[in-house]
C-alpha positions in Angstrom: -90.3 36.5 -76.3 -90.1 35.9 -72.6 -89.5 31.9 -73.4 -86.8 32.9 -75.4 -85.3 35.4 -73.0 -85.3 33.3 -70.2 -83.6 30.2 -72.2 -81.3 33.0 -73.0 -80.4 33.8 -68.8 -80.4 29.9 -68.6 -77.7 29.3 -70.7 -75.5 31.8 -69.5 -76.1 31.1 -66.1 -74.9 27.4 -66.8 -71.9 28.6 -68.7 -71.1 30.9 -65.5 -71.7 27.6 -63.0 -69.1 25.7 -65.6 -67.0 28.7 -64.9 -67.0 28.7 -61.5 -66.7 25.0 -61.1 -63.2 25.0 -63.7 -61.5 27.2 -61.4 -60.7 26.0 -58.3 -60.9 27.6 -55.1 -57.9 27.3 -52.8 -58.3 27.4 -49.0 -54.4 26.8 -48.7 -51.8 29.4 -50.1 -48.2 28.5 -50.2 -46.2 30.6 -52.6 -43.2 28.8 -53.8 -40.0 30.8 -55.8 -36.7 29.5 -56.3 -33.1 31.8 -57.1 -30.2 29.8 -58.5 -26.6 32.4 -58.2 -23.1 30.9 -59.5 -19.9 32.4 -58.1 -16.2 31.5 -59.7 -14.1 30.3 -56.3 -11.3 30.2 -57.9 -11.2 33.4 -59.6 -13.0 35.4 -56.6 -15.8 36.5 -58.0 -19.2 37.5 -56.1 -22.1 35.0 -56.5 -24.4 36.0 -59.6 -27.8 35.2 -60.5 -26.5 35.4 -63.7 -29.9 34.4 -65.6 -28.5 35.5 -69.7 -25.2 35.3 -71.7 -24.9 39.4 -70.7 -24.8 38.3 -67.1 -23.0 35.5 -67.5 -20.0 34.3 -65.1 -16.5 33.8 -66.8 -14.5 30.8 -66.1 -11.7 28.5 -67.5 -11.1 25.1 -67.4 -10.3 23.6 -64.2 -12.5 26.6 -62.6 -14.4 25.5 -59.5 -17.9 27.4 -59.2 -20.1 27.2 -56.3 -23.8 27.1 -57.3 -26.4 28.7 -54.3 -29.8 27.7 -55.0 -32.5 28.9 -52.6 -36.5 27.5 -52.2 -38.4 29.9 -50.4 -42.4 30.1 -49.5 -43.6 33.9 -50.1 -47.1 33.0 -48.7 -48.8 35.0 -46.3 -48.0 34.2 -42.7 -49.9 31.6 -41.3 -50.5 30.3 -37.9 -52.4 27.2 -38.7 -50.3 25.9 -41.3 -52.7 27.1 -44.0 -50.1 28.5 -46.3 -47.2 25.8 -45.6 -45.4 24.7 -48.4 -45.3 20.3 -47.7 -43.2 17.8 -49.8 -41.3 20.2 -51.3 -38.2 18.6 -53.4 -35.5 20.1 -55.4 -33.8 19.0 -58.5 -30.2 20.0 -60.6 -29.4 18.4 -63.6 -26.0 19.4 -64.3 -25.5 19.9 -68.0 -22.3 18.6 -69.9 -19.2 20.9 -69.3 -18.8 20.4 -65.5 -19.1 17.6 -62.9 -19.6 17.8 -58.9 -16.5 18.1 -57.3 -17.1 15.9 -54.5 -19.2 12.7 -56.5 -18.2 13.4 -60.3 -20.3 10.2 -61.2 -23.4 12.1 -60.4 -25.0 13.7 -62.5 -28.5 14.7 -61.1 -28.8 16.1 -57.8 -32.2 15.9 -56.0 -32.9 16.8 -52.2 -36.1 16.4 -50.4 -36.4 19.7 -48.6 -39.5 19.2 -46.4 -42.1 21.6 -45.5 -41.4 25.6 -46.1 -43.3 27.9 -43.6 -43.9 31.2 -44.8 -41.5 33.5 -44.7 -38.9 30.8 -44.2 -36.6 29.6 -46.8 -33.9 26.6 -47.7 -30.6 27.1 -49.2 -28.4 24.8 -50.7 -24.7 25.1 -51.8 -23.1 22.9 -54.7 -19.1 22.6 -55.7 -18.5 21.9 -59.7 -15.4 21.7 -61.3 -15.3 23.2 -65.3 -14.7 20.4 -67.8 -15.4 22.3 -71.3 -12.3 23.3 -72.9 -14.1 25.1 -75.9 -13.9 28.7 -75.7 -17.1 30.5 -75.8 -19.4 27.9 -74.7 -22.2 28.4 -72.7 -23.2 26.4 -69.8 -26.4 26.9 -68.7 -27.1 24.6 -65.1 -30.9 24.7 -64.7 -32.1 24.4 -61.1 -36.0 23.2 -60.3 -38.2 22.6 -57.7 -42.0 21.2 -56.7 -44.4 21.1 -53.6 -47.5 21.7 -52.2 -49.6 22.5 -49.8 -50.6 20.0 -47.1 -53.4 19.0 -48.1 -52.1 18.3 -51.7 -54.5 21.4 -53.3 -52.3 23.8 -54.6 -49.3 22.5 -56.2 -46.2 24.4 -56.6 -42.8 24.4 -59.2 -40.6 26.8 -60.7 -37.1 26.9 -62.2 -33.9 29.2 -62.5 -30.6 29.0 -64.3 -27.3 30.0 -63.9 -25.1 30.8 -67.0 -21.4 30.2 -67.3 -19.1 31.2 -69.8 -15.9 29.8 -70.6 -12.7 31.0 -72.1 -9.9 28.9 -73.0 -6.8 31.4 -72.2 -4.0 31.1 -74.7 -1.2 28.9 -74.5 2.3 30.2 -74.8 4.5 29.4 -78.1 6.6 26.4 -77.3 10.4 27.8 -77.7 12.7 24.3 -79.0 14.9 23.3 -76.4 19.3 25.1 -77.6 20.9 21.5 -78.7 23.2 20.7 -76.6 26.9 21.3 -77.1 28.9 18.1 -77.7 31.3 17.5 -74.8 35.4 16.8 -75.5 35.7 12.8 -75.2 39.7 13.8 -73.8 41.3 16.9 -72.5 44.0 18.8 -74.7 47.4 18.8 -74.3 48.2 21.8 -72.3 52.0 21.2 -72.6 52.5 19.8 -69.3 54.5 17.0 -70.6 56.7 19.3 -72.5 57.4 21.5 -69.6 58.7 18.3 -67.6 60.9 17.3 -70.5 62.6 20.6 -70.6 62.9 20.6 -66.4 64.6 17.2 -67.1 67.0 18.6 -69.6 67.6 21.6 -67.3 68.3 19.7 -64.2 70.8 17.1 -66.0 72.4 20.5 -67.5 72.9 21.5 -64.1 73.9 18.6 -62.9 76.7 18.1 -65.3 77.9 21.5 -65.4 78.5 21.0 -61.4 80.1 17.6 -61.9 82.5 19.3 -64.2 83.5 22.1 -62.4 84.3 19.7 -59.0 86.2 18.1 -60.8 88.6 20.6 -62.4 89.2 21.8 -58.9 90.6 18.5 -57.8 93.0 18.7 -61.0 94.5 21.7 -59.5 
């Protein structure tokens, strides 16, 4: 019985040393997180973490959004550097349905953000312009990042997204242009040359008339 008891604490004690050595122990502590927010400039609206459709922020196309991404180390304050967070590196995929304003070519956007004390933090700002013209679509730009600490013993990632909603506004009914009216090739007689005929006839009237009567008178 003993024999068999103490096989018994010797097989759990090797299970518990297994244990022990699967989990490791970390002497550094960095404590990466990472908030991605989306704000329509061109409509005006306050930046949103906007993380589910119900949250998400409206735009059109031809929109311009400003995405704010911020890294930041939570870890517990540190003189030695225990608790830095070292190579830390952000990445943005941006998904089909808008391009970066100021390099549309580019698709992926990665920045190597150094070492994050703790308490500290690094913000980033990006400018996209809305592509999709299909109403209702989502667009969901995922934001990531990686690091660890410096002594490469405690690795660090996480990811956020920021959802974007677009509407397509109507478009007023075209109205067909009023046809044109078609223009007189010459202007109508407006009696003109009538009016000088009978002056004409009027005037020689006279005339006559006065011939007539200066002559009678020299009869007499």
């Amino acid at each position: 019985m003993k024999r068999v008891s103490l096989l018994a604490s010797a097989s759990v004690t090797s299970i518990l040393a297994v244990s022990a050595v699967a989990v490791p122990a970390y002497a550094w502590h960095p404590k990466g997180t990472i908030v991605k927010y989306v704000a329509n400039q061109t409509t005006g609206t306050t930046k949103s973490d906007a993380n589910t459709n119900e949250t998400a922020v409206g735009a059109a196309p031809g929109d311009v959004l400003v995405y704010t991404i911020t890294v930041s180390n939570t870890g517990a304050s540190s003189s030695d550097g225990l608790n830095d967070m070292a190579d830390t590196v952000l990445t943005d995929a941006l998904p089909t349905g808008v391009e970066l304003v100021s390099n549309p070519a580019t698709r992926t956007i990665s920045e190597n953000l150094g070492t994050i004390t703790p308490g500290s933090s690094v913000t980033k700002t990006y400018t996209v312009k809305v592509t999709s013209e299909t109403d209702g679509a989502s667009i969901t730009n995922n934001a990531c990042f990686t690091g660890n600490s410096t002594v490469s013993d405690n690795p660090q990632s996480g990811c956020d997204v920021a959802i974007v909603k677009v509407h397509v506004p109507e478009k007023p009914p075209i109205t067909p242009p009023t046809p044109e009216q078609p223009q007189p090739t010459a202007l109508p007689d407006t009696g003109s040359t009538a009016l000088t005929s009978a002056v004409s006839v009027g005037i020689a009237g006279t005339l006559g008339f006065a011939f007539n009567t200066l002559r009678l008178k020299r009869r007499s």
